[in-house]
N, C-alpha and C positions, 0 to 999 in steps of 0.2 A: 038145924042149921043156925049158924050166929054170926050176926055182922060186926062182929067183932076182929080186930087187923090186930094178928098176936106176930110176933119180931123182938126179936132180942139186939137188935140193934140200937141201943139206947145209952146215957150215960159213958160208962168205960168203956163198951166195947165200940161205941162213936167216936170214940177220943182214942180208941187204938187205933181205928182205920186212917183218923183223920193224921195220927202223926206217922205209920210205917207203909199206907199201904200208897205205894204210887209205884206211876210207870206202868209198863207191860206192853207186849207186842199189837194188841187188841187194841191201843189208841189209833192209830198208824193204820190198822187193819180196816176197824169200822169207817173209819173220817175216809177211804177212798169210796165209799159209795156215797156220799152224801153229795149234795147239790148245793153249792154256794148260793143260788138265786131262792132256797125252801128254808124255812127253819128246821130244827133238829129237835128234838125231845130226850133228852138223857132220861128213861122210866128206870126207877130206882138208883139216884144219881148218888146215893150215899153221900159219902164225905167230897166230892166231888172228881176224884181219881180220871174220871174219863172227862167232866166237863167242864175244868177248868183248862186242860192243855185244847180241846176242840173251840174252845171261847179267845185261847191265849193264838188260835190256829187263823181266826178268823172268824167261823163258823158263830151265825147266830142259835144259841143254842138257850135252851129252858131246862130245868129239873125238877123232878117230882121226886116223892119217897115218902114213906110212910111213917117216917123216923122223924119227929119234930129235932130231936139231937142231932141226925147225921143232917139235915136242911142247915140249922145252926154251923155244923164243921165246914157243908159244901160253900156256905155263904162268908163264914171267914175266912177260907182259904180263898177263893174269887173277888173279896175283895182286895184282900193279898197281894192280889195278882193286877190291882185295879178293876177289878171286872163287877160287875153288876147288874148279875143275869135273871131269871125271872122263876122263881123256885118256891115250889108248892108242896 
């Protein structure tokens, strides 16, 4: 066993999520179970697809991701957006 975090998520293929992948039914979906008064945790928030629009919603939210690249895309596209959320 190795504690090693393998992902291909890096470089090009963070810079493709970050400029084509947006939207989807699942923003809208997940965001009604969440509680305005709790924070959220987007785990594996990529380029930030689902935590930018739950931030631009209201929703205090954070993201993780294993991807120092896709952290890099979720954080410029969030500030983008003004936002400046808490991403690990």
């Amino acid at each position: 066993m190795t504690d090693d975090v393998t992902t291909w998520h890096h470089g090009l293929i963070a810079r493709w999520w970050a400029l084509f992948a947006h939207g989807g039914p699942e923003i809208d979906l997940y965001a009604q179970w969440f509680d305005r008064d709790r924070p959220v945790l987007d785990a594996a928030c990529g380029a930030g697809r689902l935590l930018v629009p739950w931030a631009l919603a209201g929703f205090d939210v954070d993201g993780v991701d294993v991807s120092d690249d896709m952290i890099a895309e979720c954080r410029a596209a969030a500030s983008a957006a003004g936002l400046h959320p808490d991403l690990h």
